[in-house]
Structures are given as C-alpha cells and as structure tokens.
N, C-alpha and C positions, 0 to 999 in steps of 0.2 A: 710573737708579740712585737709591733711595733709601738718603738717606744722614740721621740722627737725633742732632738737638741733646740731647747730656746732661747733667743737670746733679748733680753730687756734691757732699755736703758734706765737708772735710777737718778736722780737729783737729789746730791746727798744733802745740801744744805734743808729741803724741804724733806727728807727724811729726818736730819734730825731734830726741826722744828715740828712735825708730825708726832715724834718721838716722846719729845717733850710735854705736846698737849696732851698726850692719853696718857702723863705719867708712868712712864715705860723705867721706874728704878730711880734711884738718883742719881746714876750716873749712864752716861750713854753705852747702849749695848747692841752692839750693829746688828749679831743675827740676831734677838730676841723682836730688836726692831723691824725686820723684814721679814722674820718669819709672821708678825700681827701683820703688816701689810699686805705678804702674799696670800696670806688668808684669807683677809676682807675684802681681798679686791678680786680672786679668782676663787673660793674656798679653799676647803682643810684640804692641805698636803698635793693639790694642784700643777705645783710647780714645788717640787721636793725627789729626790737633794738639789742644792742650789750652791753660787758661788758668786761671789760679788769679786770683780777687778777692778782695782783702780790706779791708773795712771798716777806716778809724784803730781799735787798739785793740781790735779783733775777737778772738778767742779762736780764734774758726773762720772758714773761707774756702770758697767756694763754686766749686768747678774746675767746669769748663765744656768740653768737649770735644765732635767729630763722632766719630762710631762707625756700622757699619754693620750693629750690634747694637741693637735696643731695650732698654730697660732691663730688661722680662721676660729677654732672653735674655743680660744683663751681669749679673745677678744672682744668675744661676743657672751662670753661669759663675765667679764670684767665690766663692760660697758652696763648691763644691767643693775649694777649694784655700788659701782664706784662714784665715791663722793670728791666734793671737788677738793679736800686736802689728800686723798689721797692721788688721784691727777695729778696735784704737784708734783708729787713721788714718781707715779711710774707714769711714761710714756706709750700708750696703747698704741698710737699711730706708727710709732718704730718698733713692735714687738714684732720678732719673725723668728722663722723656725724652719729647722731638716730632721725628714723624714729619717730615721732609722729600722728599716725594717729586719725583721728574725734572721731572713737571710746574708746578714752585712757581715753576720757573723761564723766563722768557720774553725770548727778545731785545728791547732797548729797557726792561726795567725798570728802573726806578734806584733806587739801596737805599745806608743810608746802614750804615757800620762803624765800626770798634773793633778798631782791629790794634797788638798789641804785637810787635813784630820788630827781629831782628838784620841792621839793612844792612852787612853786608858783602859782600868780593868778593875770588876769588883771580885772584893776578898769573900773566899767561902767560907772565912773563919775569921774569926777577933786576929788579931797579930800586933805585938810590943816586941818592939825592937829600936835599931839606931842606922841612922841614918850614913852615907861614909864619912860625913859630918862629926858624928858624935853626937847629934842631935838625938836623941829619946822621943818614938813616935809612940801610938797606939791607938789604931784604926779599931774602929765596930765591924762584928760581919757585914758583909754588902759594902761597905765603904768604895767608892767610885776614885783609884787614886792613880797615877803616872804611872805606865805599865814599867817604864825604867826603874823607877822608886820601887815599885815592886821587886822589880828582878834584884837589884841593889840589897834589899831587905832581907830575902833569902839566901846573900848570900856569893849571887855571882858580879863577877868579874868584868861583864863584855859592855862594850862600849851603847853609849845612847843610840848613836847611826844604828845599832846590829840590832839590838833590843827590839827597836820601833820597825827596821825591818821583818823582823820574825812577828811579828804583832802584825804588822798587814799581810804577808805572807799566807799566814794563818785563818786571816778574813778574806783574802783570795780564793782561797781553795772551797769547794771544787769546780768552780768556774774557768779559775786560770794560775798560773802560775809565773811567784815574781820569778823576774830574771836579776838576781842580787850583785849581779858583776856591774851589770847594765841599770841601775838603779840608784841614788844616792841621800840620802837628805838633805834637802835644800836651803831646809830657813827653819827656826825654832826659837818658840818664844812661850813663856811663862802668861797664860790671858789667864781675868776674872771676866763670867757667866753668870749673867742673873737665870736662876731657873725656882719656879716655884715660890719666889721671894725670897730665894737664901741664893749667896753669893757663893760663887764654887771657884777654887782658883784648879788650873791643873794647864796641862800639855798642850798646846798650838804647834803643830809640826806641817810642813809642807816636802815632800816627798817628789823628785822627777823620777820615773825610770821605764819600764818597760815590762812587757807583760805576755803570755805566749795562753793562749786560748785554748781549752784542754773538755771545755762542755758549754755549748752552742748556748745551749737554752737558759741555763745557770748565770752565765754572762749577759744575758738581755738581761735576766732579772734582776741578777746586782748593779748594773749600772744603772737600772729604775729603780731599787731601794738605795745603796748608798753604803759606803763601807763605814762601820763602826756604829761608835754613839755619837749625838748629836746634830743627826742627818738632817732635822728639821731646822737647825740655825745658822747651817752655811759650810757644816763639816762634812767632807764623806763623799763629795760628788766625784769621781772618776773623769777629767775632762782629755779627753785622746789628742794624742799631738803626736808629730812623728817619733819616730825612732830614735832613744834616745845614745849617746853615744859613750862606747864600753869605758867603764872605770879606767883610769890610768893607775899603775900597778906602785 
C-alpha cells in the first residue's frame, strides 16, 4: 500500500473566521475546525490523520497529513467542489506531496517521530474513587478519561512520562516497537474538544522518540489510520524525523 505525506498550507486568520460563519461551537476549536474543512473541501477522511504546525506568530500554518491521494489527484478533487471561503483557508496551488510506498518500509528499521495524541481510555466498568488530590471522582461505564487518571485511580504509582508511554507503546504494537530510552514526552497540556455538541476536557500530549519496525505491512497501515482516538481532529498522525537521541540517565 502506498500511502503519500502531504503537506498544506492553512491561513489561520480565514480558518477562524470560516469557523465562525458555520458556527463551529462557541468558542474556537482548531481540529473540529479543520477536520469540517478537510472534509468539504477534499471529502470524508481524505486527508486523515492530519497535523497542523505553526510557527510563534505565524499568520499561516502548514497541516501535514497521510492520504492515499497524491497531491495531483487532492487537487483535482478539491478544485471541483471548493468554495470561495474555503479557498481562504486552504492553498490548493501550494499543496504537494511524497510518495510512500510498501517498500519504504522494512522490519528492523528504526525511525525517529513526532506524535501529538490524545492518551486516553474508556472504563469497562462504572469506577468511584479519589483522585491523588483527594478529589471524589465517579466515572460511567465507557467514560473516555486520561489514561494517567486512570492508572492514578487504580492505584498506581508511576509517573505521567511512563503511563502515556505504555499507552502508546501498547497502540504501537504490532507494527513497531517504542524504543523507551530513546523516547520522551515533550509538551502537555490539559485542552477542551467540542465533539458531538458536548465539551470534553482531557490529555494533549506531544511525544518525540523513536521507534524500530517489527511488521512491514501493519506499519503502512497505522501510519494511514493514526494512533489512538481522535485521529480525525488533528491527534494520532506519526510524523517521521530522524533519530531521536538516547535519554540522558
């Protein structure tokens, strides 16, 4: 399966005034925002998992998505249907893209990334407990909460870095396998998610590290669907960069 890195320029000021005319929430929601964009302007899940960068003070930001379209055949898809607020938005004339094909990838290589994701996890059972707060929780079955919170609730001891490691870890396999020396958490922050019309607060984590390739074909395919939940709003894309370099002890 070849599956093709794209890369789009956005304008975010005309994203979030785009944003705003379709009533996208009351208050601004970047992926919710672009996941409607990437929609309307190339269809459903098109260009998904996706990532948006932006430069301090950028004006524009450069989304970065797999698609199993090349750019000839995203552009030619987009130009049929794209209106002119969204045009604001996205840059057809600058979309391009590289080919990744089946064979890019071999058991035993190791490749370093760049993953922004939402660790969480839902409960198989109701669960009342306390927080290391002292806080009094008590989640429904199903309930979608910080896989850290989780671990915390039951019980254990280990830090957020390790937790959310073992949590991607876990979504690596059996694709590939982290390399946890060579990995680290990079950046973490508490975001609200409009989803559904209900407000979700939970985990924003950004992960560098590195990764060693253990099943060829499994790995095309998770870096076309995306790790975790929330793949459709800008979580979960795997974006490859060199080698990252070993923990210091």
């Amino acid at each position: 399966m070849t599956i093709h890195l794209v890369e789009l320029p956005v304008e975010l000021r005309s994203l979030h005034l785009w944003a705003g005319r379709r009533g996208l929430g009351g208050s601004f929601d970047e992926g919710l925002a672009l996941h409607h964009v990437l929609g309307e302007a190339f269809g459903p899940a098109m260009l998904q998992p996706f990532r948006l960068m932006v430069a301090p003070r950028a004006r524009a930001g450069s989304l970065y998505a797999y698609s199993r379209h090349s750019a000839d055949e995203l552009r030619d898809a987009g130009s049929r249907g794209l209106t002119p607020g969204l045009a604001d938005v996205v840059r057809l004339d600058r979309l391009r893209s590289l080919a990744r094909p089946a064979e890019s990838w071999t058991a035993g290589l190791r490749l370093g990334f760049d993953l922004r994701m939402r660790p969480v996890v839902r409960l198989a059972s109701a669960f009342k407990g306390q927080t290391e707060t002292g806080t009094q929780v008590n989640f429904r079955k199903g309930a979608e909460i910080d896989a850290f919170l989780a671990a915390a609730l039951r019980g254990g001891a280990a830090e957020r870095e390790a937790v959310y490691l073992d949590w991607l870890a876990d979504r690596l396999a059996p694709a590939a396998e982290l390399e946890r020396d060579m990995s680290r958490l990079a950046s973490f922050r508490r975001s609200t998610v409009q989803r559904s019309g209900r407000r979700i607060e939970g985990p924003d984590a950004t992960v560098h590290g590195t990764l060693t390739i253990t099943d060829p074909d499994a790995f095309a395919g998770l870096l076309a669907r995306g790790v975790g939940r929330h793949r459709a709003y800008g979580y979960g894309m795997l974006l490859l960069r060199p080698l990252q370099r070993k923990r210091a002890c």
